[in-house]
Backbone as CSV, one residue per row, in Angstrom:
resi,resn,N_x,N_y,N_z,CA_x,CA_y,CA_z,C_x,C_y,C_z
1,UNK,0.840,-1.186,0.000,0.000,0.000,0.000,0.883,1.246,0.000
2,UNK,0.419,2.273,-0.792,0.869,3.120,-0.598,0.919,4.278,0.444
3,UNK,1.796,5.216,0.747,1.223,6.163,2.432,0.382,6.277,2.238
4,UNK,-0.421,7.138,0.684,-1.700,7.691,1.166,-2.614,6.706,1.330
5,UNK,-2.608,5.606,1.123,-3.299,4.449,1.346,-3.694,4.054,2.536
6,UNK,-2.700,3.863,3.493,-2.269,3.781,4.324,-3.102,4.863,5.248
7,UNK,-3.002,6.206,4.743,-3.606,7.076,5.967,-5.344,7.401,5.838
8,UNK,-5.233,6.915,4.269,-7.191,6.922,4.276,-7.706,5.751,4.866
9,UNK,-6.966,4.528,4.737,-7.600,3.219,5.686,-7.491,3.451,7.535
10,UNK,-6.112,4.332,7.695,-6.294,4.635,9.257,-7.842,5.740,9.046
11,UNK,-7.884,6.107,8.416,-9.427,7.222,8.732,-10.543,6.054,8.666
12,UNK,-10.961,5.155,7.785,-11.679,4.683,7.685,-12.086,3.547,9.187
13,UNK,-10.919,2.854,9.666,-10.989,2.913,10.621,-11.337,3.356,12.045
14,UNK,-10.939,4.712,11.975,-11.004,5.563,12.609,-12.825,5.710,13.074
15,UNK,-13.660,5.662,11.678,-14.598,6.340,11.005,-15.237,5.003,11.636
16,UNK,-15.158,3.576,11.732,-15.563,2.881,11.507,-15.786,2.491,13.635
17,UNK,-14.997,3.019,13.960,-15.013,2.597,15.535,-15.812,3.600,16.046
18,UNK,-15.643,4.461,15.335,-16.877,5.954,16.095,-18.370,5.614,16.042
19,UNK,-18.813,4.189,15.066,-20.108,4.188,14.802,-20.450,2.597,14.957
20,UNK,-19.361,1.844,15.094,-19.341,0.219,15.037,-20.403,-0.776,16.285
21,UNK,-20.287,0.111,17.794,-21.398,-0.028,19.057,-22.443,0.315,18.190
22,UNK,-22.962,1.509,17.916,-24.596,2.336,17.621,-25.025,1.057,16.264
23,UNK,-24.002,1.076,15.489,-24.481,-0.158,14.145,-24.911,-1.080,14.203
24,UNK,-24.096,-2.086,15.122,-24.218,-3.436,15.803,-25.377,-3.540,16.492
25,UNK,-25.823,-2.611,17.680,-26.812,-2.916,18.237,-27.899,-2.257,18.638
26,UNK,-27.600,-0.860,17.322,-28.996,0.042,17.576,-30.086,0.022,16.743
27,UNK,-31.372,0.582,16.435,-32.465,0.871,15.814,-32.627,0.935,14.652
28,UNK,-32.806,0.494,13.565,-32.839,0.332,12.020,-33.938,1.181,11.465
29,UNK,-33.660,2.507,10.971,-35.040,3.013,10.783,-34.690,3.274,8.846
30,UNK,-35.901,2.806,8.088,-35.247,3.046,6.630,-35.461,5.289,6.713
31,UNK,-35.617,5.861,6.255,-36.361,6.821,5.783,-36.924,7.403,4.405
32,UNK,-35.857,6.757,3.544,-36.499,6.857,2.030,-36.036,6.201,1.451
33,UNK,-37.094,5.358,0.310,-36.993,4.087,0.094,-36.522,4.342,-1.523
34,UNK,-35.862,3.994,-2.370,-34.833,4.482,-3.527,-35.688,3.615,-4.642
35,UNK,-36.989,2.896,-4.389,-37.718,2.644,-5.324,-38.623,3.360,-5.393
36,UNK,-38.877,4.235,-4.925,-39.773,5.502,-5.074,-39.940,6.555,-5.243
37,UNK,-38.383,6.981,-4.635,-37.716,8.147,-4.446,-36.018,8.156,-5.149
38,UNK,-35.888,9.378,-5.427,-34.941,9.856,-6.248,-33.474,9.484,-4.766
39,UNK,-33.700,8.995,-3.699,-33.195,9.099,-2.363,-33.166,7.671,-1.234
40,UNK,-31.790,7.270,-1.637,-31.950,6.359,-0.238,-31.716,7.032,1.108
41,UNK,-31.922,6.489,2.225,-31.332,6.841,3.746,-31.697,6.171,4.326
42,UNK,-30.924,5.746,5.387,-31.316,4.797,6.716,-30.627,6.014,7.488
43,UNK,-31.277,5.159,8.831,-30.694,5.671,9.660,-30.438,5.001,11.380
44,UNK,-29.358,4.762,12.582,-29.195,4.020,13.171,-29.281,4.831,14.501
45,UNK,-30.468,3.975,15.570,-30.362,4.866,16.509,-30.200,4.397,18.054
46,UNK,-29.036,4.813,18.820,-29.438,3.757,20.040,-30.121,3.837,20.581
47,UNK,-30.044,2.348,21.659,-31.327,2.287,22.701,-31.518,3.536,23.370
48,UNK,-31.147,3.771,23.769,-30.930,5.002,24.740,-31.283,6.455,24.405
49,UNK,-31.572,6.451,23.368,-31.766,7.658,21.837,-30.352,8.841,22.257
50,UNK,-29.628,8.536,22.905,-27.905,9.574,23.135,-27.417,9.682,21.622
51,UNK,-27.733,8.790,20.737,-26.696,9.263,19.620,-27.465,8.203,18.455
52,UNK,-27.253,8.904,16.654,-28.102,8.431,16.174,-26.881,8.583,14.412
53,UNK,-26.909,8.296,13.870,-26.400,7.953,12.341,-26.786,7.699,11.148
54,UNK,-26.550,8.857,10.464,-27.585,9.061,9.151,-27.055,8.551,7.397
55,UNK,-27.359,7.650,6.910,-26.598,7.918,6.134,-27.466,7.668,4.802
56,UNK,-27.073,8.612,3.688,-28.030,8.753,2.999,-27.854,8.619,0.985
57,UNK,-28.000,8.729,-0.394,-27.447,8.911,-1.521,-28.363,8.987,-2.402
58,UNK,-28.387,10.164,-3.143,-28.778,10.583,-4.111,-28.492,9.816,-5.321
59,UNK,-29.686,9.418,-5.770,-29.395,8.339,-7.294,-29.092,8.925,-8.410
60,UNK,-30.122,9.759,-8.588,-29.800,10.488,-9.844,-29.985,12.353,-9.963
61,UNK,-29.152,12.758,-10.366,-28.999,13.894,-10.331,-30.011,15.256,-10.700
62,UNK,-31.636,14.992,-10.341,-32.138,15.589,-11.360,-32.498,17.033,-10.427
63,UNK,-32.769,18.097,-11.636,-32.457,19.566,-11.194,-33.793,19.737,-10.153
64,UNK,-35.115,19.267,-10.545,-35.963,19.229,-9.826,-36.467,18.729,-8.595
65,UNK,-35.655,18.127,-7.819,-35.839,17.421,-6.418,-34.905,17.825,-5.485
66,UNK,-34.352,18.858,-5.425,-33.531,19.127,-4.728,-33.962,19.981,-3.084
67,UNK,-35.397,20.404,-3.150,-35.933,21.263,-2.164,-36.564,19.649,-1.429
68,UNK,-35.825,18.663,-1.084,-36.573,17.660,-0.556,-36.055,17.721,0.714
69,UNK,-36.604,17.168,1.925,-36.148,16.720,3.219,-36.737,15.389,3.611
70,UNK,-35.716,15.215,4.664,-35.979,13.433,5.040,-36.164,13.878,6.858
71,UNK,-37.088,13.235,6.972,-37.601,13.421,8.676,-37.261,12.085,9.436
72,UNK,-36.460,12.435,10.520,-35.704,11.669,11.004,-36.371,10.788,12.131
73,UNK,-36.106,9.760,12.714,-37.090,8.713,13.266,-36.058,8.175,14.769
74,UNK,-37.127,7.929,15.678,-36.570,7.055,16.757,-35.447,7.962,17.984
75,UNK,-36.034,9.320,17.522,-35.384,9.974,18.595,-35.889,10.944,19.839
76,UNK,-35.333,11.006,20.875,-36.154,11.419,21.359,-36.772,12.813,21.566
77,UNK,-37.882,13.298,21.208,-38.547,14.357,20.931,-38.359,15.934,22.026
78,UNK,-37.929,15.648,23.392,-37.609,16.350,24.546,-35.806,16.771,24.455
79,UNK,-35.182,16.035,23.584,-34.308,16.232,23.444,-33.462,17.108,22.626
80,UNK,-32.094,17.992,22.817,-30.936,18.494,21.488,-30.496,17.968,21.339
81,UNK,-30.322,17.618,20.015,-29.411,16.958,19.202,-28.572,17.809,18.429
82,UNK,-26.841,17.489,18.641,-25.906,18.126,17.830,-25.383,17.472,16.837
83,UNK,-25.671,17.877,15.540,-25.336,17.109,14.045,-24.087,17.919,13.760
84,UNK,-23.089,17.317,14.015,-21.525,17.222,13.828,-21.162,17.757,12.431
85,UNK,-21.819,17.453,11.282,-21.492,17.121,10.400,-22.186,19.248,9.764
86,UNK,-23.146,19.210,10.411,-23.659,20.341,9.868,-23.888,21.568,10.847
87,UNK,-22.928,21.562,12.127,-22.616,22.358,13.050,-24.040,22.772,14.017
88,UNK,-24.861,21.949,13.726,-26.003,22.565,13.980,-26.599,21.576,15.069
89,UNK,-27.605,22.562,16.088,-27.708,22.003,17.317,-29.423,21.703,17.086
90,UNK,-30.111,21.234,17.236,-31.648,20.875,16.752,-32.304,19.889,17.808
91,UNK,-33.628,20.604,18.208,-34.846,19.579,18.675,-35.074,18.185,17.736
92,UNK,-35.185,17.265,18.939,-35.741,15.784,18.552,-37.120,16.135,17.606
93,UNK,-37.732,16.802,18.583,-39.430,17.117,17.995,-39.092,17.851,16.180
94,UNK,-38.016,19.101,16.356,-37.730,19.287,14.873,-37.000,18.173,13.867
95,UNK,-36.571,17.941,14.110,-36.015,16.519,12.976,-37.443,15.942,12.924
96,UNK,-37.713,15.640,13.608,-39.128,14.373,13.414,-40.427,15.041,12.591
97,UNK,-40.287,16.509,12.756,-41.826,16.714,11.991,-41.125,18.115,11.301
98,UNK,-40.230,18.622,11.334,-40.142,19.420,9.796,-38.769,19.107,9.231
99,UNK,-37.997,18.253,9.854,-36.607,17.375,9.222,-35.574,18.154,8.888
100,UNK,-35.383,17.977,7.709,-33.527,18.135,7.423,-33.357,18.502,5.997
101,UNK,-33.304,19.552,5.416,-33.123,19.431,4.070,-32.102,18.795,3.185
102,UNK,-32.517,17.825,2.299,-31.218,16.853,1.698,-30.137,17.862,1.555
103,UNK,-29.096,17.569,1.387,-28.153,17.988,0.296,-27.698,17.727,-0.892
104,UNK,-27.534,19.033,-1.953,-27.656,18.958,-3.458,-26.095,18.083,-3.264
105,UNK,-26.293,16.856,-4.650,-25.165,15.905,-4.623,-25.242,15.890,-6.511
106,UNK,-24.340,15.464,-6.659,-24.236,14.905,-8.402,-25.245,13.299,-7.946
107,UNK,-24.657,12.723,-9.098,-25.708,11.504,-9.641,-24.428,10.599,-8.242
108,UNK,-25.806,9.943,-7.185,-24.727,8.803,-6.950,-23.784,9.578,-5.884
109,UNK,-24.167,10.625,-5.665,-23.585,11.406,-4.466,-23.573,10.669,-3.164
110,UNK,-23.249,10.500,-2.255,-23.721,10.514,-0.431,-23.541,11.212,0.549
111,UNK,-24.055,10.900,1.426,-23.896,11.517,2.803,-24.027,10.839,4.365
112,UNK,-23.738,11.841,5.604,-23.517,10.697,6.561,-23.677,12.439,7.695
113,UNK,-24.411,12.229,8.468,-24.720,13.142,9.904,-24.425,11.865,10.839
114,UNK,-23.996,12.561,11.594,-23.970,11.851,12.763,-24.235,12.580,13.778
115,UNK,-25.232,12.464,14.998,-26.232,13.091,15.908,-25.756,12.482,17.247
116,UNK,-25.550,13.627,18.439,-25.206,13.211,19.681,-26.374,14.043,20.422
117,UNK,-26.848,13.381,21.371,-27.572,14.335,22.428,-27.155,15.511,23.175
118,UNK,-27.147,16.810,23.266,-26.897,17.511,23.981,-27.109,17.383,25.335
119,UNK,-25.988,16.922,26.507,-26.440,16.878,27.889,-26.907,18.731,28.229
């Protein structure tokens, strides 16, 4: 392998232990189903609803679907949640009933939030 090889597999790693507990043994929620929608996403949430993992991909690139959002599931509604990924601190109750606006991707794009509870 080459270094840079080498230092994207230490990330992936890295990437892979931060979420490997919540994967293994948390909540399976789909949110949009990619035979219907221009949009896959799941999303993984623990027992405990402390922390939750989004991950999501745009199939095809078209100019018209881009004002879409995906409403997030299995969390708890009394709670803040801080999405790492998009600096932003948000009610359980907001994810769940006015959500998250996708992000514009090319064809085959993805994405990945990852959500901690605010103590």
């Amino acid at each position: 392998m080459t270094d840079t090889e080498k230092e994207l597999t230490k990330k992936q790693i890295d990437a892979y232990k931060r979420t490997d507990e919540l994967i293994l043994k948390g909540d399976l929620y789909r949110l949009m189903d990619p035979l219907n929608q221009n949009y896959f996403c799941m999303m993984v949430v623990s027992k405990d609803k402390s922390e939750a993992y989004v991950v999501g991909e745009r199939i095809h690139g078209l100019p018209f679907d881009y004002n879409q959002y995906v409403y997030l599931c299995g969390l708890d509604g009394d709670a803040l949640y801080k999405i790492e990924e998009l600096s932003a601190v948000v009610s359980g109750q907001a994810l769940k009933n006015a959500g998250l606006l996708l992000p514009k991707l090319p064809d085959f794009g993805s994405w990945t939030w990852h959500l901690k509870k605010v103590k």
